[in-house]
C-alpha positions as CSV (number, residue, x, y, z in Angstrom):
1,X,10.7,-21.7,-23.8
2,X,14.0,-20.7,-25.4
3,X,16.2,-19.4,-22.6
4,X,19.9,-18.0,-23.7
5,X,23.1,-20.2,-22.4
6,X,25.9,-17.5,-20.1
7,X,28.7,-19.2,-19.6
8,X,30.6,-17.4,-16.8
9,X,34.1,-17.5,-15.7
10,X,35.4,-16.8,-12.1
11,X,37.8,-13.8,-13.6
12,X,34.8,-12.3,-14.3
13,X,32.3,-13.4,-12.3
14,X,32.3,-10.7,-9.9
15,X,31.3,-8.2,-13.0
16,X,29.2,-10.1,-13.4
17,X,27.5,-9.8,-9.7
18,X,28.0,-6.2,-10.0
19,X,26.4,-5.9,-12.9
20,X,23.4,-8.0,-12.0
21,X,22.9,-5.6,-8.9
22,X,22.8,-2.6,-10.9
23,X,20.2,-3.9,-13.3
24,X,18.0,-5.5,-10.2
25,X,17.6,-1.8,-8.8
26,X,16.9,-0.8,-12.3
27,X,13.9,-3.4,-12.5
28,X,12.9,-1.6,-9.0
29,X,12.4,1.6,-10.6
30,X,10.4,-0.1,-12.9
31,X,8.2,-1.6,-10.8
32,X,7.8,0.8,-7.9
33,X,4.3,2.5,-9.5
34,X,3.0,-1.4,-9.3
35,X,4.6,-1.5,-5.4
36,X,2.6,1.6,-4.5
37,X,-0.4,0.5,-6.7
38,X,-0.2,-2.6,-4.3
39,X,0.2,-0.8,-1.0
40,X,-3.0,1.5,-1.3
41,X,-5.0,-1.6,-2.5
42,X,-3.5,-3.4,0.7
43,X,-4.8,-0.2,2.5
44,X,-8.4,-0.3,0.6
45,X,-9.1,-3.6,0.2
46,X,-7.8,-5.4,3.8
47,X,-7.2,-2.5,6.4
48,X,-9.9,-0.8,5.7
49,X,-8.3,2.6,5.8
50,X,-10.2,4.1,3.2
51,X,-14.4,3.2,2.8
52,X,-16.5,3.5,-0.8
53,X,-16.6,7.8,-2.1
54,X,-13.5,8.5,0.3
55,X,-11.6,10.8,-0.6
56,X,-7.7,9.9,-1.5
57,X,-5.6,12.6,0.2
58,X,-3.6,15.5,-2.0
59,X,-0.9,14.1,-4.2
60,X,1.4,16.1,-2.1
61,X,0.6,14.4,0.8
62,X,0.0,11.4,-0.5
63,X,3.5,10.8,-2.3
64,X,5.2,12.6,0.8
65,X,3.3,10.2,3.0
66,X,4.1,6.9,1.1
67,X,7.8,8.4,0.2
68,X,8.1,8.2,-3.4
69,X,7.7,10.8,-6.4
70,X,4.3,12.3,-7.6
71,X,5.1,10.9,-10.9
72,X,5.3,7.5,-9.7
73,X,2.2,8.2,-7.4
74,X,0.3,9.1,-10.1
75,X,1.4,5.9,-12.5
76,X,0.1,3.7,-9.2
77,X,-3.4,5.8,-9.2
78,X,-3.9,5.3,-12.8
79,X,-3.3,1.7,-12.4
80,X,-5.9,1.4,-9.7
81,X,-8.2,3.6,-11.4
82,X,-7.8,0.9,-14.4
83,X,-9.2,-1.6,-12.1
84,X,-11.7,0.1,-10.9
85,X,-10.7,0.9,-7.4
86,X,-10.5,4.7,-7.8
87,X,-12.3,7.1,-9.6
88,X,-10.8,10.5,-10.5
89,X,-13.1,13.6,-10.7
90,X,-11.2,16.4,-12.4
91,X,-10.9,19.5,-10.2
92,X,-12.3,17.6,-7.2
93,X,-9.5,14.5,-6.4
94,X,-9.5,11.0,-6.1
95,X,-11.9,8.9,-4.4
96,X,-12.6,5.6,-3.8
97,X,-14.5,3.7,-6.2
98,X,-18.6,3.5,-4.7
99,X,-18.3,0.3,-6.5
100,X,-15.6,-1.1,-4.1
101,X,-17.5,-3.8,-2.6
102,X,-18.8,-4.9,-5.6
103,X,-15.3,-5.1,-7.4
104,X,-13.4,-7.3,-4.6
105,X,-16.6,-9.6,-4.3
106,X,-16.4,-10.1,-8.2
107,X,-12.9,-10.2,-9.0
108,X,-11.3,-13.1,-10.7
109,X,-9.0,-13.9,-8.6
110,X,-10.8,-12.5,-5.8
111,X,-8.9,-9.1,-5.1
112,X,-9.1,-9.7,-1.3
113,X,-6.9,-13.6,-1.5
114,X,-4.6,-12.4,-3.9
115,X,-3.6,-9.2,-1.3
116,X,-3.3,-11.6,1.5
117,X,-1.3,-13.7,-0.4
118,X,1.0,-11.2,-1.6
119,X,1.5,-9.7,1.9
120,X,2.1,-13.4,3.4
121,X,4.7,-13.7,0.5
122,X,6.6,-10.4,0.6
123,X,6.7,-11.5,4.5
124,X,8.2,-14.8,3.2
125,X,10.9,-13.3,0.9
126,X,12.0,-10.9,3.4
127,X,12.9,-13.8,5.8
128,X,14.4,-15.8,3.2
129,X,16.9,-12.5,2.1
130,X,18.2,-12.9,5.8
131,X,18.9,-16.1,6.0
132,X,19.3,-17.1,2.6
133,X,22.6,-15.7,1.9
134,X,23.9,-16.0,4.6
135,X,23.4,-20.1,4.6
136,X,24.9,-20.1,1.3
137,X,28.2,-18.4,2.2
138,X,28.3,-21.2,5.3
139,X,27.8,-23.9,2.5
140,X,30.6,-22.5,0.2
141,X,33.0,-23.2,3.0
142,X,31.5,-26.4,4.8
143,X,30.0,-28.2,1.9
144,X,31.6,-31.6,0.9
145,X,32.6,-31.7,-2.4
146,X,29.7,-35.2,-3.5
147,X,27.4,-32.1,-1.5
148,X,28.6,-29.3,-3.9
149,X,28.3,-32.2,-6.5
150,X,25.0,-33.6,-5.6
151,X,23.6,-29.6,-5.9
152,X,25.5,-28.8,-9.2
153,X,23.6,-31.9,-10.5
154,X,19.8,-30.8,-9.0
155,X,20.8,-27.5,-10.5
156,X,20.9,-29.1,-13.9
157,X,18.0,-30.8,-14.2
158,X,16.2,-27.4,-12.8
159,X,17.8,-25.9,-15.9
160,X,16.4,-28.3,-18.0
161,X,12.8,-28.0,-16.7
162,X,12.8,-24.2,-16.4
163,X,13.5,-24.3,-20.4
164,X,11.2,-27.5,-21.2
165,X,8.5,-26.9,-18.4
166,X,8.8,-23.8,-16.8
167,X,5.1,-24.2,-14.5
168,X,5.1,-27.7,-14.3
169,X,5.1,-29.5,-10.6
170,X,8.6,-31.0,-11.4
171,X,10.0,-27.7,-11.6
172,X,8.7,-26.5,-8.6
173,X,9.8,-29.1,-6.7
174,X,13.4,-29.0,-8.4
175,X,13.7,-25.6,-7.3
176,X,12.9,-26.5,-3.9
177,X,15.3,-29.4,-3.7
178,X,17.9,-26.8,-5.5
179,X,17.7,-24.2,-2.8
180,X,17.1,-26.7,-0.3
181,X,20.2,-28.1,-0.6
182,X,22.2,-25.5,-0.6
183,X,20.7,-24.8,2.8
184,X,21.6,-27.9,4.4
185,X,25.0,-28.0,3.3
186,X,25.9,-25.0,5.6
187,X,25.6,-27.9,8.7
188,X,24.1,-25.7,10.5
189,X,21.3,-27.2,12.1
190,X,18.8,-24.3,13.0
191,X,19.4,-23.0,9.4
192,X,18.5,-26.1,8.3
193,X,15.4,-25.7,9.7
194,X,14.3,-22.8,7.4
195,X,13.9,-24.9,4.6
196,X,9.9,-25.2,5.2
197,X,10.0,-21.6,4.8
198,X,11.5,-21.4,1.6
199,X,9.2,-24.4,0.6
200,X,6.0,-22.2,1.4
201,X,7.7,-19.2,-0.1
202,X,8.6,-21.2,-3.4
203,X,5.1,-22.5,-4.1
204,X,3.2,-19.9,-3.2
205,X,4.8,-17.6,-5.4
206,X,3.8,-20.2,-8.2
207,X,0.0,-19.7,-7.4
208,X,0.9,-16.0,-8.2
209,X,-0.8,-15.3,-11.8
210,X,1.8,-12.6,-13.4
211,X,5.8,-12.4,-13.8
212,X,6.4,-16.3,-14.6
213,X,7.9,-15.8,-17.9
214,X,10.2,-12.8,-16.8
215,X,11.1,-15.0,-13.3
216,X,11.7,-17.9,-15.4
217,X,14.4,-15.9,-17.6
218,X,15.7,-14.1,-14.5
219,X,16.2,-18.0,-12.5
220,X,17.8,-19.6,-15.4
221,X,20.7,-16.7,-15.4
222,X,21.0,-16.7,-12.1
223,X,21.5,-20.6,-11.3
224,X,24.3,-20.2,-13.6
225,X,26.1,-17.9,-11.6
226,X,25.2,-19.2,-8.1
227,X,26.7,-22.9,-9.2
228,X,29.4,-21.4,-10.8
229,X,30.3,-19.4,-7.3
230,X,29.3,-22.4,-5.2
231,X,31.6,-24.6,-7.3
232,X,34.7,-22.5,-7.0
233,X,33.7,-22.2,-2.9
234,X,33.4,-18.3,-3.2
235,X,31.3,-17.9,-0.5
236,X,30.9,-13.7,-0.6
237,X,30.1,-13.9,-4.7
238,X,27.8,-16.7,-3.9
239,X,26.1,-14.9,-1.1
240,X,25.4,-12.0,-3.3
241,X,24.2,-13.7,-6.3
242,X,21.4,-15.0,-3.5
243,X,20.5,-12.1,-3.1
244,X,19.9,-10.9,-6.5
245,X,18.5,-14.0,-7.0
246,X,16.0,-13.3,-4.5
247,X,15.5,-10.1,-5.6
248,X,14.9,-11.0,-9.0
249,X,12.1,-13.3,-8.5
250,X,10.4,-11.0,-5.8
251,X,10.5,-7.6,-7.7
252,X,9.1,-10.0,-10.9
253,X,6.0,-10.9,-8.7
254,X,5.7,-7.1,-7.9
255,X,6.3,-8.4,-4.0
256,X,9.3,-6.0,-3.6
């Protein structure tokens, strides 16, 4: 995979943050029909709230109820109704597919795992956007400077595999030394404890099947910027370039 080089410098490296945040809500936009799609699966499929030849309530009070627009209400029905979840009857509403059963018993990946596995994950993310960042900004000011070094270098070679072999074990394991490390150099010891999280958080999100390619090109940009701000020890630019970062790959799984 061919992945563009960004060279950053500090002057403008905070442009550069801003920037990033303004194009991350801009991917949430994109993907909020495929959040809402996921919630009333997650409401179908696992709670149980609706049963087969239910009846979906009004768009009115569906979109009021799940706060978002009718037209992006409407994007997420068509997307179930693609799958087979909902049927729409003109003049009569939306109902849930008397085929339900059938369609989460068959589904390849079963529809049921992958749910439960996207709700354990969102979880996951969610935790990791608290303490995350905040571990980072710690690290810009504690870490020692063969620390900062030792990271810059696992950094590099995570480059290198997320352009030569973006799915391969290697790079998941790169990526968890990368953040790892970062974590431990804050020296704080219950911090440091979180790194299991972000290991379970990290590989599950590979066992996802959709948004590799668009994390993959997300990641690459954003490593640059989060050694670039660790190495300079700008602990507020590096906590927010977490955060995108986070962002990124979360919203590119259709978690966020």
């Amino acid at each position: 995979m061919e992945l563009p080089i960004l060279l950053y410098s500090v002057e403008n490296a905070h442009k550069t943050v801003y920037q990033g945040i303004k194009n991350m809500y801009s991917l949430q936009n994109q993907n909020l029909s495929q959040k809402v799609a996921d919630e009333l699966r997650k409401n179908i499929v696992i709670e149980k709230l609706y049963k087969p030849g239910d009846k979906l309530p009004n768009e009115n009070d569906l979109s009021t109820l799940l706060g978002v627009s009718r037209a992006t209400l409407r994007e997420a029905i068509h997307i179930l109704v693609t799958e087979g979840v909902l049927t729409v009857y003109r003049g009569k509403g939306t109902f849930i597919s008397t085929e339900m059963d059938s369609i989460v018993e068959t589904a390849p990946p079963l529809m049921n795992d992958m749910m439960k596995m996207k709700i354990t994950l969102r979880d996951l993310y969610e935790a990791r956007l608290l303490i995350e960042p905040y571990a980072a900004g710690l690290a810009a000011d504690r870490a020692t400077e063969d620390e900062i070094n030792e990271i810059i270098e696992k950094g590099e070679i995570l480059q290198e595999l997320i352009k030569c072999a973006p799915e391969s074990e290697d790079r998941i394991l790169a990526e968890i030394e990368f953040h790892g490390s970062i974590i431990k150099a804050s020296h704080n010891e219950f911090l440091s404890r979180s790194v299991g999280l972000l290991t379970e958080s990290i590989e599950g999100t590979f066992k996802l099947d959709d948004g590799h390619d668009e994390m993959s090109r997300y990641a690459y940009n954003d490593h640059i910027q989060i050694m670039d701000f660790l190495k300079h020890r700008d602990a507020e630019a590096l906590k927010s370039a977490i955060i995108i970062h986070l962002h990124h790959a979360a919203i590119s799984e259709g978690l966020m």
